[in-house]
VOTORMAR-193992 format. One line per field, with one value per residue (C-alpha): y, z, x; residue in one letter. Coordinates in nm, 4 decimals. Example, Ala and Ser with C-alpha at 12.3 -4.5 7.8 and 13.67 -1.06 7.14 Angstrom:
! residues 2
v c(-0.4500:-0.1060)
w c(0.7800:0.7140)
u c(1.2300:1.3670)
r c(A:S)
This chain:
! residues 429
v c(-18.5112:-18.4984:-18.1415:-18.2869:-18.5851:-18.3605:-18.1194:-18.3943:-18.5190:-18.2085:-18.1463:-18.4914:-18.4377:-18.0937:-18.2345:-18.4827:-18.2344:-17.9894:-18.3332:-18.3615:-18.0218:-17.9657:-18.2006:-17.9608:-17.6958:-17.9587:-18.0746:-17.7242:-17.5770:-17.8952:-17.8099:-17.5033:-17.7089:-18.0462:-17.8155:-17.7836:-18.1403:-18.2710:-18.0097:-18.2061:-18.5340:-18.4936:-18.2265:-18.0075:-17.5779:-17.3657:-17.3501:-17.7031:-17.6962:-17.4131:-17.6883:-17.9680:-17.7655:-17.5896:-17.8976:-17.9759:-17.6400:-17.6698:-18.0021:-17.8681:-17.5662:-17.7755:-17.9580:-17.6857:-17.6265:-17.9837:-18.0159:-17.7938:-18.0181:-18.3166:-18.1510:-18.0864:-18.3321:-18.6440:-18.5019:-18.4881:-18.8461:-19.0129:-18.7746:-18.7116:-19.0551:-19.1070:-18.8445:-18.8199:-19.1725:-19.0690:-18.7692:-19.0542:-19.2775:-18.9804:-18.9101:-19.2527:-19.2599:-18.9288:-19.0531:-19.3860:-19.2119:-19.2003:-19.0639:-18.6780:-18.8160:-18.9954:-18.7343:-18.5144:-18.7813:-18.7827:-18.4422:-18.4425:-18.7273:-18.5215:-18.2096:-18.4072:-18.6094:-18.2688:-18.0574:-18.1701:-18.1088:-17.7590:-17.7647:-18.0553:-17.9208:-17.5695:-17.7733:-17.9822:-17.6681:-17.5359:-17.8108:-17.8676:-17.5754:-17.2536:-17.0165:-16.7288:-16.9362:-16.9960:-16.7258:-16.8171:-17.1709:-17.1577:-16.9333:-17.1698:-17.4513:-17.2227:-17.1664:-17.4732:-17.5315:-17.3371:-17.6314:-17.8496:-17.5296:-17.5478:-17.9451:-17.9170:-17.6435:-17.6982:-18.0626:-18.1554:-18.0209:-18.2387:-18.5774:-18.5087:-18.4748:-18.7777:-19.0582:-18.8386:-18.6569:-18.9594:-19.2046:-18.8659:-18.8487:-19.2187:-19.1966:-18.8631:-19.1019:-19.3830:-19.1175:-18.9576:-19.2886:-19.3890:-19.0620:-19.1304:-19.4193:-19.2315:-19.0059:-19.2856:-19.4286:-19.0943:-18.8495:-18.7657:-18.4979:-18.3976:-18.4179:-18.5867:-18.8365:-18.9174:-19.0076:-18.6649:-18.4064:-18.1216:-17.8635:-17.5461:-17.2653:-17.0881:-17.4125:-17.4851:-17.8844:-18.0479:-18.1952:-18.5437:-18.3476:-18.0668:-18.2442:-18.2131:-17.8964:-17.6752:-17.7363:-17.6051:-17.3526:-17.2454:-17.1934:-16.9698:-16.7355:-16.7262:-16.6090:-16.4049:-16.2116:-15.9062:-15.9004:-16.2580:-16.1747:-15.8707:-16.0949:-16.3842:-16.1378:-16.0409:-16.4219:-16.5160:-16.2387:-16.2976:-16.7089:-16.6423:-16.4254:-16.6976:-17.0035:-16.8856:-16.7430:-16.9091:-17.2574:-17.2689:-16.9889:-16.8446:-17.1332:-17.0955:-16.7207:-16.7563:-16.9783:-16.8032:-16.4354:-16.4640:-16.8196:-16.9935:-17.3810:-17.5921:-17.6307:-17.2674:-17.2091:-17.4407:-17.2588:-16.9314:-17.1133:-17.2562:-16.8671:-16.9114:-17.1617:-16.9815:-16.6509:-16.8956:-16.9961:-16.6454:-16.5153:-16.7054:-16.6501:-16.3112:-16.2024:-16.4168:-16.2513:-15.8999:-15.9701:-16.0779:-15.9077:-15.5908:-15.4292:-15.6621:-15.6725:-15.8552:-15.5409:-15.4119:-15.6762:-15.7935:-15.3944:-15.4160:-15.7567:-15.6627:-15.3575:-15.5525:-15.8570:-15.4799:-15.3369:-15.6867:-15.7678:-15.3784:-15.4190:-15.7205:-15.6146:-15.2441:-15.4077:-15.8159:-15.8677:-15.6068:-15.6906:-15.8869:-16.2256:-16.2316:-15.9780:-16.2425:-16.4544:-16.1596:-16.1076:-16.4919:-16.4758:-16.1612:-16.3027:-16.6016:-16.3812:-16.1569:-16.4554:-16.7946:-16.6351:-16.3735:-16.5990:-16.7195:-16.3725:-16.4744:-16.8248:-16.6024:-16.3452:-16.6023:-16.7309:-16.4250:-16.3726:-16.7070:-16.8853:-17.1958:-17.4330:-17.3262:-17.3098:-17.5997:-17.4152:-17.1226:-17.2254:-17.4437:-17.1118:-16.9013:-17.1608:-17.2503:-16.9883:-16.8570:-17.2580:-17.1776:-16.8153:-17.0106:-17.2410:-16.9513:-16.7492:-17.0687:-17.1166:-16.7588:-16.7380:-16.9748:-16.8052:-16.4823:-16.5944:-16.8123:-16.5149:-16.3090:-16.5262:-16.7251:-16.5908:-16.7887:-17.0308:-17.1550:-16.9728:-16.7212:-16.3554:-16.1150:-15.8842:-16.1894:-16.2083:-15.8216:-15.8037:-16.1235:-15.9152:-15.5984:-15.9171:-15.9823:-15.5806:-15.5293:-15.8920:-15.7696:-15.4094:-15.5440:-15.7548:-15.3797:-15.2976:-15.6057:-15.5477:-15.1787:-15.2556:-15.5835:-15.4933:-15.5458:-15.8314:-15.7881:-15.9033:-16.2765:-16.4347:-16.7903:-16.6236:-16.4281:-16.1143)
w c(-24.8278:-24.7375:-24.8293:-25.1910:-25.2102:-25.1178:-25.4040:-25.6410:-25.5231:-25.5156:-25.9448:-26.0372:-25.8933:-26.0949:-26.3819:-26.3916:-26.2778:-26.5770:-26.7855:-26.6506:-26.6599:-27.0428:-27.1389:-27.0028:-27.2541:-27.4732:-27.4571:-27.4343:-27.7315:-27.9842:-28.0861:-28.2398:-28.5055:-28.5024:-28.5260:-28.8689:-28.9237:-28.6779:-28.7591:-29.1385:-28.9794:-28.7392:-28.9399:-28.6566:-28.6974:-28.4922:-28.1618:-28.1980:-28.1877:-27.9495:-27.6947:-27.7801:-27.6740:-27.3949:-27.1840:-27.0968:-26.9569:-26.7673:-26.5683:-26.5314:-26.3682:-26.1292:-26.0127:-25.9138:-25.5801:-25.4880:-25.6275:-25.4091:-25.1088:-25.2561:-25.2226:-24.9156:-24.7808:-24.9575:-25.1184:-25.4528:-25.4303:-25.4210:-25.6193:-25.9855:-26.1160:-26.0688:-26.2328:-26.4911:-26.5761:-26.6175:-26.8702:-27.0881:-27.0837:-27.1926:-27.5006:-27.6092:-27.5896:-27.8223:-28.0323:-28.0837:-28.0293:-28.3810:-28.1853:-28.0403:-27.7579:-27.7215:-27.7785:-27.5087:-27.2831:-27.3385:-27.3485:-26.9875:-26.8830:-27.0619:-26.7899:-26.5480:-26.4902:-26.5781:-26.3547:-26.0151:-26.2150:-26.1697:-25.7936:-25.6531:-25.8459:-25.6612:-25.3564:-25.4147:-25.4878:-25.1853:-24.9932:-25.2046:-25.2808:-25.0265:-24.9898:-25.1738:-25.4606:-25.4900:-25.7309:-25.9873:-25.9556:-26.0168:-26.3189:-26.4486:-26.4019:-26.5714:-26.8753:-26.9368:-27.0196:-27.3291:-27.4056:-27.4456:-27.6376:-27.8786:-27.9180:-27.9560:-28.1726:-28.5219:-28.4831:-28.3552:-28.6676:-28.8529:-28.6597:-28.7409:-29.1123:-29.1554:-28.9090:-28.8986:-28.5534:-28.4413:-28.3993:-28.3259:-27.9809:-27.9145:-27.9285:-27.6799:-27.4410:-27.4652:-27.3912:-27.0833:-26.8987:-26.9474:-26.7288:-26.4923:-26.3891:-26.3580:-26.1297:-25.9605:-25.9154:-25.8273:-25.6397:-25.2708:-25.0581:-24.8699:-24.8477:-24.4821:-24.6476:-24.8905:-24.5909:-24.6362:-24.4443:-24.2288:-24.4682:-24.5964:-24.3659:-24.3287:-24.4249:-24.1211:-24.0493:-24.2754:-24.2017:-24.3367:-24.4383:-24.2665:-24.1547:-24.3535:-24.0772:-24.1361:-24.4985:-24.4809:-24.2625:-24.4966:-24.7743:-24.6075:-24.4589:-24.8363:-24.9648:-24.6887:-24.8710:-25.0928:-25.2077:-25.2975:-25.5262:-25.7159:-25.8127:-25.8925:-26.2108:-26.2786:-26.3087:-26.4378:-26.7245:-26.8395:-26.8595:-27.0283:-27.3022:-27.3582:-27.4140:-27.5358:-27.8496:-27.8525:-27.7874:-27.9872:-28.2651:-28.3298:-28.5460:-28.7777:-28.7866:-28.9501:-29.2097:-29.2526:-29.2467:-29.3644:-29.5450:-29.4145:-29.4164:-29.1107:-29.1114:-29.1635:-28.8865:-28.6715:-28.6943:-28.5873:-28.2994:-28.1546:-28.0827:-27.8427:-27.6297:-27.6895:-27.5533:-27.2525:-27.1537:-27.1700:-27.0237:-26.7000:-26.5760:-26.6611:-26.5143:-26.2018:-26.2507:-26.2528:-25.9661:-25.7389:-25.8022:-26.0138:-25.8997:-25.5554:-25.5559:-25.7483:-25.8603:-26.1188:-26.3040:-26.2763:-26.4505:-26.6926:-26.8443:-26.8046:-27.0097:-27.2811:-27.3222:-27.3845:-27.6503:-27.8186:-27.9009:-27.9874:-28.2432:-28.4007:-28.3716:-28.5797:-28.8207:-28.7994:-29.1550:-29.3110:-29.0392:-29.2572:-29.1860:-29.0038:-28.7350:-28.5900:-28.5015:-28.2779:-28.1709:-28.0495:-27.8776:-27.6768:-27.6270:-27.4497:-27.2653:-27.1297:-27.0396:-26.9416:-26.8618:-26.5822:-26.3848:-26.1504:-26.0487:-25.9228:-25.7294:-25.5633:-25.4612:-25.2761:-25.1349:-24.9994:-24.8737:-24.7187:-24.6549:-24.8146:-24.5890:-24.7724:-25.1217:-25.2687:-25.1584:-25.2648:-25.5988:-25.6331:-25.6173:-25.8080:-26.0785:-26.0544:-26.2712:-26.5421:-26.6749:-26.6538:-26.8690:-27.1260:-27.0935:-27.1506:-27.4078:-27.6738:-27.7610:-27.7452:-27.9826:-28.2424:-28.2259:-28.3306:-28.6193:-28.6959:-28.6746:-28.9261:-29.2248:-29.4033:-29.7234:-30.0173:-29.9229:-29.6412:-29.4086:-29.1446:-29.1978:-29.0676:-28.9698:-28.7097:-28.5474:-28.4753:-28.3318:-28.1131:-28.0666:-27.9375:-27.6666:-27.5730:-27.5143:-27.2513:-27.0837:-27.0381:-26.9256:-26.6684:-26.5635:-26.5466:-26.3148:-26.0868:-26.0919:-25.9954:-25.7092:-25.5546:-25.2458:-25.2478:-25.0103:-24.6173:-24.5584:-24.4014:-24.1920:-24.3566:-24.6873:-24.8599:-24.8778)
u c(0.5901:0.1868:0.1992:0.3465:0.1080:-0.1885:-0.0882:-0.0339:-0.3925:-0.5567:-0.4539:-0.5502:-0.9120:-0.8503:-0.7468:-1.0912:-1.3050:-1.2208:-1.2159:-1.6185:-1.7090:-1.6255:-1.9277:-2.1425:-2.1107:-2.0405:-2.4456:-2.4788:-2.3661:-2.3701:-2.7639:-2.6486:-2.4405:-2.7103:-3.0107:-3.0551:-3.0016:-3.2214:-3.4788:-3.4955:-3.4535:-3.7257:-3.9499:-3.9483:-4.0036:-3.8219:-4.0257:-3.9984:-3.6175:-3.6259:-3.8444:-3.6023:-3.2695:-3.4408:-3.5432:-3.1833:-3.1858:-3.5311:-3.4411:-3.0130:-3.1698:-3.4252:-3.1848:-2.9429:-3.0710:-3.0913:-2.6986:-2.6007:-2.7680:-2.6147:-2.2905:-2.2498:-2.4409:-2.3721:-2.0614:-1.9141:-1.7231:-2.0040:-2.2539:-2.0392:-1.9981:-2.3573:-2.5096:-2.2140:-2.2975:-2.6539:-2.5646:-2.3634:-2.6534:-2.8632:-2.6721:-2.7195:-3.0412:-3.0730:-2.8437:-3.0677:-3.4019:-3.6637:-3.9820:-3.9360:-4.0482:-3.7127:-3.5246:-3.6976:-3.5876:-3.2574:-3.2152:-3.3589:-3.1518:-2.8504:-2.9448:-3.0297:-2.6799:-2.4570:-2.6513:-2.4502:-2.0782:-1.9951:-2.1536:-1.9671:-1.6657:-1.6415:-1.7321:-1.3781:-1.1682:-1.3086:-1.1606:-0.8654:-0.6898:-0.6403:-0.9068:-0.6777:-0.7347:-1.0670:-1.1740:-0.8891:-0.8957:-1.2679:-1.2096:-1.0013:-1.2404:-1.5010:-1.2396:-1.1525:-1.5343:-1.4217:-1.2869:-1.6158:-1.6998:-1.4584:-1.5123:-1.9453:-1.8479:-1.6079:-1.4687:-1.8564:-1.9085:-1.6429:-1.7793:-2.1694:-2.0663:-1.8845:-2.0668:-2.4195:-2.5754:-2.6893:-2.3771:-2.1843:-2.3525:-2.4155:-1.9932:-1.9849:-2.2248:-1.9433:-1.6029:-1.9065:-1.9427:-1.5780:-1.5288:-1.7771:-1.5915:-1.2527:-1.4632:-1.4892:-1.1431:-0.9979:-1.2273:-1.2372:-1.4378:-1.1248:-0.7389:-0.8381:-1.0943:-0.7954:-0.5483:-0.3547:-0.2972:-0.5139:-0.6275:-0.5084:-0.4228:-0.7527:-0.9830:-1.1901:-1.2146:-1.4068:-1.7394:-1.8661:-2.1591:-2.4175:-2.7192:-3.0788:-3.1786:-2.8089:-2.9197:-3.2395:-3.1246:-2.8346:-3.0802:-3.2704:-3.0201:-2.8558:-3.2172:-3.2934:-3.0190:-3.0600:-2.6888:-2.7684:-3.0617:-2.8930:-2.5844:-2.8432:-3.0148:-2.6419:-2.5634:-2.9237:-2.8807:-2.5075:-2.5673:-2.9201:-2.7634:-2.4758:-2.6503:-3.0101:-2.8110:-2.4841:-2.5601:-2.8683:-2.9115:-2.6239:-2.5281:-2.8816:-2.8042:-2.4402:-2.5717:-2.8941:-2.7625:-2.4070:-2.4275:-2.1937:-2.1362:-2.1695:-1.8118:-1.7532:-2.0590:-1.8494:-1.5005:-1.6843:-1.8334:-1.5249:-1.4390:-1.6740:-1.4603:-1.1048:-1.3814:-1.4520:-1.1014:-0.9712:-1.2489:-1.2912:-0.9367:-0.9373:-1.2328:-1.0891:-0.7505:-0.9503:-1.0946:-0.8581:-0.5516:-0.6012:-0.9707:-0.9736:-1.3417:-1.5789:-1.8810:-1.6524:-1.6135:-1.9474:-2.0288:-1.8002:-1.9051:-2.2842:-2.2369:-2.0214:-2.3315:-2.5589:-2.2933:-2.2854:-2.6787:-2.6961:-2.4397:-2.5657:-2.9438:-2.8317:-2.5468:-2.5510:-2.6269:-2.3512:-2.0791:-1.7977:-1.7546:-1.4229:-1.6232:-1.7939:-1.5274:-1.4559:-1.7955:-1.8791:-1.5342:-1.6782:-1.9865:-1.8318:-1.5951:-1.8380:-2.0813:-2.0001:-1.6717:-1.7533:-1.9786:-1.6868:-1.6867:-2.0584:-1.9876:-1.6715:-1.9218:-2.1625:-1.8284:-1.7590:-2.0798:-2.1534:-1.8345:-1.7066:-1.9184:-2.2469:-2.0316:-2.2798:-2.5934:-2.4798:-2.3593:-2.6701:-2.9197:-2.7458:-2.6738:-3.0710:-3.2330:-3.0222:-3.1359:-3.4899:-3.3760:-3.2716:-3.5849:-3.7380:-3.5825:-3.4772:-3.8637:-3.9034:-3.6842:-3.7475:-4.0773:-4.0446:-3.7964:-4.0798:-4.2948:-4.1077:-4.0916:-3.8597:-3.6038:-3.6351:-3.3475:-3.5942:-3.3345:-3.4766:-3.4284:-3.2481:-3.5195:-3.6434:-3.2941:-3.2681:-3.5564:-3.4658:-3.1512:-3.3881:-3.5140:-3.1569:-3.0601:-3.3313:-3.2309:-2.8525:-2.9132:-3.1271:-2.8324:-2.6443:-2.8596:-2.8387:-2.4467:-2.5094:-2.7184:-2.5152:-2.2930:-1.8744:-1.8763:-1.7178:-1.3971:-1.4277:-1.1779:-1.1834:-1.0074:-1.3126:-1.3848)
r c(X:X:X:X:X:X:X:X:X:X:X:X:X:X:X:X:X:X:X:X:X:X:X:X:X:X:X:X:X:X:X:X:X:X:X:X:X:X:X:X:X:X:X:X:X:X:X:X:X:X:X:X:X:X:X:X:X:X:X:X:X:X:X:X:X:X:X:X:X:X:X:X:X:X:X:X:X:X:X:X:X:X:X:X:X:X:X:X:X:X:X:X:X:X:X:X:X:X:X:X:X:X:X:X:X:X:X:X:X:X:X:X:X:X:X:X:X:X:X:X:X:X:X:X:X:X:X:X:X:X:X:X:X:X:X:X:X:X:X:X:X:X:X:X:X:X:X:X:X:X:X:X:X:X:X:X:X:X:X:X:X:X:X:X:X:X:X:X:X:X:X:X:X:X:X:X:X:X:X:X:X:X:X:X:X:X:X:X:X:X:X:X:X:X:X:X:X:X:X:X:X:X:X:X:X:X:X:X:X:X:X:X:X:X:X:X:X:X:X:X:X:X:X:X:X:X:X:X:X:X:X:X:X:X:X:X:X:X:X:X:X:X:X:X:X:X:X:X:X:X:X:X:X:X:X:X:X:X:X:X:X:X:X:X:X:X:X:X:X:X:X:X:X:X:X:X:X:X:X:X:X:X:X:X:X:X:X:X:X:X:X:X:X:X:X:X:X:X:X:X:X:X:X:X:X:X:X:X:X:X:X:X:X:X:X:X:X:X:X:X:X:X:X:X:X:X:X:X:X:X:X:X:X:X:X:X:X:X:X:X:X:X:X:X:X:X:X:X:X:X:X:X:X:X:X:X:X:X:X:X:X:X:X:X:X:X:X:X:X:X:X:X:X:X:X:X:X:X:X:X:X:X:X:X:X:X:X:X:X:X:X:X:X:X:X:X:X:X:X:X:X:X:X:X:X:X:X:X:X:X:X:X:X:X:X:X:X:X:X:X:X:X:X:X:X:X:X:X:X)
């Protein structure tokens, strides 16, 4: 019966945490269909847009390393509904925001409160589930953030036209800090902190949390680490390439290439969520049970992000329409969908006591990329002219596209170069 109880625990802190962890590439994503809307509400120009977008991404990927200290230091229990609440308050205030300068805040406060979600929620399944696990479970928690794809994509979409961009977030704020609380009610660090029984086979007792020095410590030995760095440009280079284009331009480039609608330009988007669900378990899948190692996949998905941007910087204006349903689900897939494969690596590498640390460095980056390459962007389209329609053209996008290609076969070569992690006897590799 505590076995039960700890199972039936262990999936409603699941459950939540998936329930959380959508909103990130929610906020992510939801630019991509608001941009041209706030871009005429605001009178903003691209690099404008690019700057608005990006500064989620700047503070989300500051904060990683110090989520990962929170996490296994203060823990996730007491961390999430914080910062989740935080993230809802921030979308309000975007949502209610008339000065830019507004809205730059609540973007930050959007980045800042979703930054610690993903970290304190490989932290749980670390404690929660059995270490044989880890690398599916996490996929799965990965996909399911195809989910808040799918939702910032097409019925985002729907809401903005029919209440505006403005009450359609202040209402996404509302559902966020409704969750935090639920976080709340429901979360624990560990089955033991929860009353239930000793932890999985393999699970080491858990601490209450490492002290400020095994912290510290912990963060240097994982950076000490060459392995560490060559899956970190893998990682930085797959999640750059995902939401640089797909959560920010990819919506201005169907309706300013192929002229679509925004509810046509939402319905292509969602592909990127279903591309996100069936991604992250299958890369997970991949790697556990059929090539029972982790570099593989890592290859395979760096060389599809290459084959992607090459075909849309060569054909992306003459590819029909129903192609890039297909090619928004790959780019998903092959992105946002193979980075479990990363956090199981540093798992494997590390062991699940610096999972949070871990996580929290290789998570820090990729942010920064996207920082980075949004502005970058919305600069050369700028650079390029406009068509008639006002739209940007397509001879701006390919060569944002030729940007893109070198980013991802540099990430080939950090997956060439990272190390098949040792066998380790707390369940990794």
């Amino acid at each position: 019966m505590p076995r039960d109880r700890r199972t039936r625990q262990g999936l409603l802190i699941f459950l939540l945490l998936c329930l959380a962890y959508l909103f990130v590439p929610f906020h992510r994503v939801s630019p991509a269909i608001m941009a041209v809307d706030i871009m005429a509400d605001m009178h903003l120009g691209a690099p404008a847009m690019g700057v608005l977008a990006s500064t989620f991404f700047f503070i989300f990927g500051a904060m990683q390393l110090p989520s990962g200290l929170l996490a296994d230091s203060f823990g996730p229990r007491r961390t999430l509904p914080l910062f989740f609440g935080l993230a809802g308050l921030g979308a309000i205030l975007f949502g209610l925001s008339g000065s830019v300068a507004g809205l730059l805040a609540g973007r930050a406060l959007m980045g800042f409160g979703l930054s610690v979600v993903f970290i304190c929620g490989i932290k749980l399944i670390s404690r929660w589930f059995p270490p044989e696990a880890f690398a599916r479970m996490s996929g799965i928690y990965l996909g399911m953030g195809g989910v808040g794809l799918i939702l910032g994509s097409g019925p985002m979409a729907v809401l903005c036209s029919l209440v505006g961009w403005r009450t359609a977030l202040i209402l996404c704020g509302g559902v966020g800090l409704a969750v935090a609380v639920a976080l709340w009610l429901w979360v624990r660090d560990t089955p033991e902190q929860a009353g239930l029984a000793a932890p999985y086979p393999g699970h080491e007792p858990a601490p209450e949390g490492m002290s400020a020095a095994a912290l510290w410590a912990s963060v240097r030995r994982i950076c000490a680490s060459r392995d560490f760095w060559f899956i970190a440009v893998w990682f930085f280079c797959q999640f750059s390439l995902h939401m640089s284009f797909g959560g920010l331009w990819g919506g201005p480039f169907l309706m300013d290439v192929h002229h679509m609608t925004k509810s046509e330009t939402g319905g292509v988007l969602i592909m990127m969520g279903i591309g996100m669900l069936a991604g992250g378990p299958l890369a997970g899948w991949l790697s556990d049970s059929v090539f029972r190692a982790r570099k593989p996949v890592m290859l395979l998905n760096a060389l599809g992000m290459v084959g992607l941007f090459a075909l849309l910087a060569l054909a992306g204006d003459t590819l029909p329409g129903w192609s890039m349903y297909v090619w928004f689900f790959c780019l998903a897939a092959f992105g946002m969908g193979s980075l479990s494969v990363g956090f199981a690596s540093v798992r494997d590498l590390f062991g699940v006591e610096a999972t949070g640390t871990g996580g929290g460095l290789l998570n820090t980056l990729p942010s920064f990329g996207v920082a980075l390459f949004q502005p970058v962007t919305g600069w050369i389209l700028e650079i390029h002219g406009r068509n008639p329609d006002g739209g940007f053209t397509f001879q701006g996008y390919s060569m944002s596209c030729v940007l893109y290609i070198g980013v991802a076969l540099i990430g080939v070569f950090g997956a060439l170069l990272a190390r098949e992690p040792m066998a380790r006897p707390d369940g990794g590799r």
